[in-house]
C-alpha positions in Angstrom: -50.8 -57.0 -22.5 -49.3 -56.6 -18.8 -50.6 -60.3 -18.2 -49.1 -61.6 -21.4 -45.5 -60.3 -21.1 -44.7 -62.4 -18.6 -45.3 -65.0 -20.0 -43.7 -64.7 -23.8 -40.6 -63.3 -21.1 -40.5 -67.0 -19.5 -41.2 -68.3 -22.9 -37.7 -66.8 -24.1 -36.2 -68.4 -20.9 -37.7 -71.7 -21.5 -36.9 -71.9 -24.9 -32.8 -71.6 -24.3 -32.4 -75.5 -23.9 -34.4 -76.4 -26.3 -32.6 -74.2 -28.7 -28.9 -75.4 -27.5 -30.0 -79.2 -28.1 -31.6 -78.3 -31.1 -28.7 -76.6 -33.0 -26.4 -79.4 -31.9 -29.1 -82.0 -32.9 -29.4 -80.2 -36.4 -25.9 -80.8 -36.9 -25.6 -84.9 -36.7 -29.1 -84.5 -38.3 -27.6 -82.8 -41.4 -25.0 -85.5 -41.6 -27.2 -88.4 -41.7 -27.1 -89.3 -38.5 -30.3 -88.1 -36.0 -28.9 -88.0 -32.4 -31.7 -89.2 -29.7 -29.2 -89.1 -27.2 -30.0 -85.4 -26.7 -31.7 -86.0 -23.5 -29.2 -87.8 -22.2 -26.6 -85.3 -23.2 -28.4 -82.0 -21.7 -28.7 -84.6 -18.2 -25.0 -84.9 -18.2 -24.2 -81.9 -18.7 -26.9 -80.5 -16.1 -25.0 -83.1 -13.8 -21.2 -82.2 -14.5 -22.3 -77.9 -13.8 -23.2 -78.4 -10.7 -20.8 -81.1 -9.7 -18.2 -78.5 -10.5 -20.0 -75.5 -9.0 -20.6 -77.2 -6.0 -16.8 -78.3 -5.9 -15.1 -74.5 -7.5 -17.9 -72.3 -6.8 -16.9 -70.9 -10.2 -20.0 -71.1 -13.3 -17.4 -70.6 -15.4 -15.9 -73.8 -14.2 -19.4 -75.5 -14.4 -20.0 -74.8 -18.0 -17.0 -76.0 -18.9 -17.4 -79.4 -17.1 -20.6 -79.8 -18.4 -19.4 -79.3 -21.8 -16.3 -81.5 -21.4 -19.2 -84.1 -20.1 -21.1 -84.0 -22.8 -18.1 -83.9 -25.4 -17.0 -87.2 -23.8 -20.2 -88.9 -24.2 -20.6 -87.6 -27.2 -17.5 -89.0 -28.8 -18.6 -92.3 -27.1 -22.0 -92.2 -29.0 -19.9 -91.7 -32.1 -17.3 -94.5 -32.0 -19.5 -97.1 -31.4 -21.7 -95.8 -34.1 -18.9 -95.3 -36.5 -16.4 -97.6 -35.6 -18.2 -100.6 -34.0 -21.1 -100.5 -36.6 -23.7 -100.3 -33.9 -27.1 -98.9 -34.6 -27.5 -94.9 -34.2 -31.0 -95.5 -32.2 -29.9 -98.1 -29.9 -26.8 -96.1 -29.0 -28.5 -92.9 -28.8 -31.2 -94.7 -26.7 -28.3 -96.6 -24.2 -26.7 -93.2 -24.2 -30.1 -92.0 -22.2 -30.5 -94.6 -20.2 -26.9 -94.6 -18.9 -26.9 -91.2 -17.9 -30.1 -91.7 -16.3 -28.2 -94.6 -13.8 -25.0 -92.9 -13.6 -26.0 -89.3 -12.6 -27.6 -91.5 -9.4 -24.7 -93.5 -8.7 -22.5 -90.5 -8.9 -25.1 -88.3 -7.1 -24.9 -90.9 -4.3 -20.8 -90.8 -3.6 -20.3 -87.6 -4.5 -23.1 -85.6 -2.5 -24.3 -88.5 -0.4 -27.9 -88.2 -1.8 -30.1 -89.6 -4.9 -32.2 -86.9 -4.8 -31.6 -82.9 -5.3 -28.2 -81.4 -5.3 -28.9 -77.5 -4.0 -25.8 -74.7 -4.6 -27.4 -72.1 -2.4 -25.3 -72.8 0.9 -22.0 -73.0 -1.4 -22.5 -70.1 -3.5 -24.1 -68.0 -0.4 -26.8 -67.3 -1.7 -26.1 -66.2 -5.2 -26.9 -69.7 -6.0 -28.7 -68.5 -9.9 -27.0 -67.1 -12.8 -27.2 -63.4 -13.2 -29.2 -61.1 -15.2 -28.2 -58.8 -18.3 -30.0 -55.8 -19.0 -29.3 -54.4 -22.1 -28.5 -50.4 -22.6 -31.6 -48.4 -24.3 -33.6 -52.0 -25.0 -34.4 -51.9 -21.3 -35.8 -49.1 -21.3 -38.0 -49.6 -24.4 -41.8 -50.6 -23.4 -42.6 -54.4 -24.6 -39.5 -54.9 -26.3 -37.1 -54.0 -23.1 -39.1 -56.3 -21.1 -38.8 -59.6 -23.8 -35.4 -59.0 -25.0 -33.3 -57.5 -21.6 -32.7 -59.3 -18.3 -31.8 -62.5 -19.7 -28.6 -64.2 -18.3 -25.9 -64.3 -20.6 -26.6 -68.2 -22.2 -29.9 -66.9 -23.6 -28.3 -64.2 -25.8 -25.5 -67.0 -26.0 -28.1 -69.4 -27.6 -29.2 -66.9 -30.6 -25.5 -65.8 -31.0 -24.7 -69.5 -31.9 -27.0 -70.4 -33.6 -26.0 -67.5 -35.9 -22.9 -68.8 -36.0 -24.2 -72.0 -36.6 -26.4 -70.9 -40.0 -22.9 -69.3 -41.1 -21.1 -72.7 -40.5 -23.6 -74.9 -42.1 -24.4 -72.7 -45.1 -21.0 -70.4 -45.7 -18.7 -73.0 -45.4 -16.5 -76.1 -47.1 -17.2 -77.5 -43.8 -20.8 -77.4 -43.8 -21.8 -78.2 -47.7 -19.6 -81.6 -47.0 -21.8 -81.8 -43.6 -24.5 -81.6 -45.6 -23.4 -84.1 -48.1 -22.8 -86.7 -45.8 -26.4 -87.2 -45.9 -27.5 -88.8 -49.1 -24.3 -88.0 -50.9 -21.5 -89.6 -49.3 -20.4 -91.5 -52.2 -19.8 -88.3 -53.9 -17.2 -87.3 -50.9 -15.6 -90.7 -51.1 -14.6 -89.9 -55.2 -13.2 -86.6 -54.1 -10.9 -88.8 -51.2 -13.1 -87.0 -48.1 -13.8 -89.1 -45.6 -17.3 -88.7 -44.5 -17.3 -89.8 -40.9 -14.4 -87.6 -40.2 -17.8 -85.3 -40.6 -20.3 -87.6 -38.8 -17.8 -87.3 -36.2 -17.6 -83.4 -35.7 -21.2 -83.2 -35.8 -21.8 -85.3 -32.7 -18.9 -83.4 -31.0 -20.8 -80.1 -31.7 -23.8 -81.7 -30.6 -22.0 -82.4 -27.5 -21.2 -78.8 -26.8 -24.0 -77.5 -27.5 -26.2 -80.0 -25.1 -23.0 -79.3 -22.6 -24.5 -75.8 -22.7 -27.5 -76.4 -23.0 -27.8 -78.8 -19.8 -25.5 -76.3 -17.4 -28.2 -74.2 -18.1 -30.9 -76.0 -16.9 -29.5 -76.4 -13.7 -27.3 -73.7 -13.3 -29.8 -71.6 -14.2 -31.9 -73.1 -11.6 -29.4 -73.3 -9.0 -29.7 -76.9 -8.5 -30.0 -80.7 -9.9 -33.1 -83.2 -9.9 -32.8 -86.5 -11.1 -34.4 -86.5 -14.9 -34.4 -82.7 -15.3 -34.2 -82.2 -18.9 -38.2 -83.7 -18.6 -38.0 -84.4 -21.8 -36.8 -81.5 -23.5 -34.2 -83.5 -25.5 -36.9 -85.1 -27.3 -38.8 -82.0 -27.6 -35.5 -80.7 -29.1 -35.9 -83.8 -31.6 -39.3 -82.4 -32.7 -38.2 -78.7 -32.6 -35.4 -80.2 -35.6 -38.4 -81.7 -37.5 -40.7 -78.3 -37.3 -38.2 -76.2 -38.2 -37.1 -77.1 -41.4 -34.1 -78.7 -40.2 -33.0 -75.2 -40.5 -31.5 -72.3 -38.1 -34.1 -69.9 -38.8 -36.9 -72.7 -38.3 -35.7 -73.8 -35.2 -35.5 -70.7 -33.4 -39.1 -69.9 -34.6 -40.2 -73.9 -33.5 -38.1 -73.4 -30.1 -40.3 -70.6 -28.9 -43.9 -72.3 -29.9 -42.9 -74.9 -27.6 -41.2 -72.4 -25.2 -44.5 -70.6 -25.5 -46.5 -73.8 -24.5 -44.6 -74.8 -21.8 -44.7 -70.8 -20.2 -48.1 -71.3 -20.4 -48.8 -74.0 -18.9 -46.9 -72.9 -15.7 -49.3 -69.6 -15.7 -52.2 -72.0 -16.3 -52.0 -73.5 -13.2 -52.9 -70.7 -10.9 -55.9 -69.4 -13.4 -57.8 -72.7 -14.0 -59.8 -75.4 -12.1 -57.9 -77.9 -14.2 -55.9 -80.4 -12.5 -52.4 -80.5 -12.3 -51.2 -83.2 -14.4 -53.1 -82.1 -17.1 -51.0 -78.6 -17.2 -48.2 -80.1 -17.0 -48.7 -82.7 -19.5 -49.7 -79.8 -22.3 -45.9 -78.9 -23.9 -46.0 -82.7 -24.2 -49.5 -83.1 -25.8 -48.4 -79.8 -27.7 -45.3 -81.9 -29.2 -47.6 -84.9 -30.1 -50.1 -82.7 -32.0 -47.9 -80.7 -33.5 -46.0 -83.9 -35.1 -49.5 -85.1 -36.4 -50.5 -82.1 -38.2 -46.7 -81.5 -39.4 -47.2 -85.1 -40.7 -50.7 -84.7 -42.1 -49.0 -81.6 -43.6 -46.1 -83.0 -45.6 -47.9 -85.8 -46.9 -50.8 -83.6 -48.5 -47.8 -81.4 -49.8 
């Protein structure tokens, strides 16, 4: 059991991205529109955190940058989707790939380097986001060491997505979310305009990848060039296992949290090489899409 813990404790950590793309995701995904722009998104809003760290030395400052980031691409995504007609895909995809360019170019005039951004000389040392430990869970055996000495985004990421299953489900807003879907005709007859909708979902998407990305390299207390690795896609699949529900995705978030945890622990236990480890949360998201597949069509 002692060996495990660790690793369902990283699992939780892992998870947090995946989670914050994944909510935001399930939004434009409600409406009709599935945002692959995710990995882009949780890119530029890694980039814009410590951009603004390394300039403030204030998190607070870099969460909200890299939510202000993501908002603006966002509501780029969305106007040419919406207003110039383009397709969803090859925006979401140019979305990706433009991020990818410009977090170089800007990495290159503003920090004089293409490579790693560090915040450990500008923070002095407190360069990674603290730790909560939560009164009486801590102290409980198993359950203190899963659930306490998490920094405050994880808690932040099942908080929301609370809030989220209350917007989506409890709410004018959300039924006509939902509607936009396969029923936008019926919200034209009632005078709604349905990409008034279309475009509030990719603007939560936005913040929630904005949050989602500061994360990853806050949490880390750095940038690399492509850092999400993939986890906006992952986040893509984690919307298709779960249901395309909260509940779902929080339960889809951790298998692939859980994957990824252990393939980090599988590297010192093994004589397997590297690559391989490292390529198993991705061979895990290509199975699991099979069988999901096999699944629903036997259904």
């Amino acid at each position: 059991m002692k060996n495990i813990l660790p690793v369902l404790h990283s699992a939780v950590v892992i998870m947090t991205p995946l989670l914050f793309a994944a909510t935001g995701g399930l939004f434009t995904g409600l409406a009709g529109m599935l945002n692959i722009a995710l990995e882009g998104l949780l890119l530029a809003g890694a980039f814009a955190a410590v951009a603004a760290v390394y300039y403030t030395g204030s998190f607070t400052a870099g969460l909200t940058a890299a939510i202000l980031a993501c908002l603006a691409l966002s509501a780029l995504h969305a106007v040419t989707t919406m207003k110039l007609r383009s397709n969803v895909f090859i925006t979401g995809l140019a979305a990706n790939l433009l991020t990818g360019g410009l977090t170089i170019v800007l990495s290159h005039h503003l920090f004089n380097t293409r490579g790693v951004i560090v915040l450990h000389d500008v923070l002095h040392g407190s360069s990674h986001l603290p730790v909560v430990d939560i009164p009486f869970i801590n102290s409980i055996p198993v359950i203190g060491e899963l659930f306490s000495g998490h920094s405050v985004y994880v808690y932040a990421s099942w908080l929301l997505l609370f809030v989220s299953w209350i917007v989506i489900y409890k709410t004018p807003f959300g039924f006509r979310l939902r509607a936009c879907d396969k029923h936008a005709p019926a919200l034209v007859s009632l005078g709604i305009n349905a990409d008034t909708y279309r475009l509030a979902a990719f603007l939560i998407s936005g913040f929630y990848c904005g949050i989602g990305g500061s994360f990853l390299s806050l949490n880390l207390g750095a940038f690399v060039p492509n850092m999400p690795a993939g986890k906006g896609w992952i986040a893509l699949v984690v919307i298709f296992l779960g249901g395309r529900r909260p509940l779902g995705l929080l339960a889809a978030a951790f298998v692939f949290g859980l994957a990824d945890a252990f393939s980090n622990y599988a590297q010192g236990l093994f004589s397997i090489p590297a690559n391989f480890i490292l390529a198993m949360p991705y061979l895990f998201t290509l199975l699991a899409m099979i069988l999901v597949s096999i699944w629903t069509k036997k259904s």
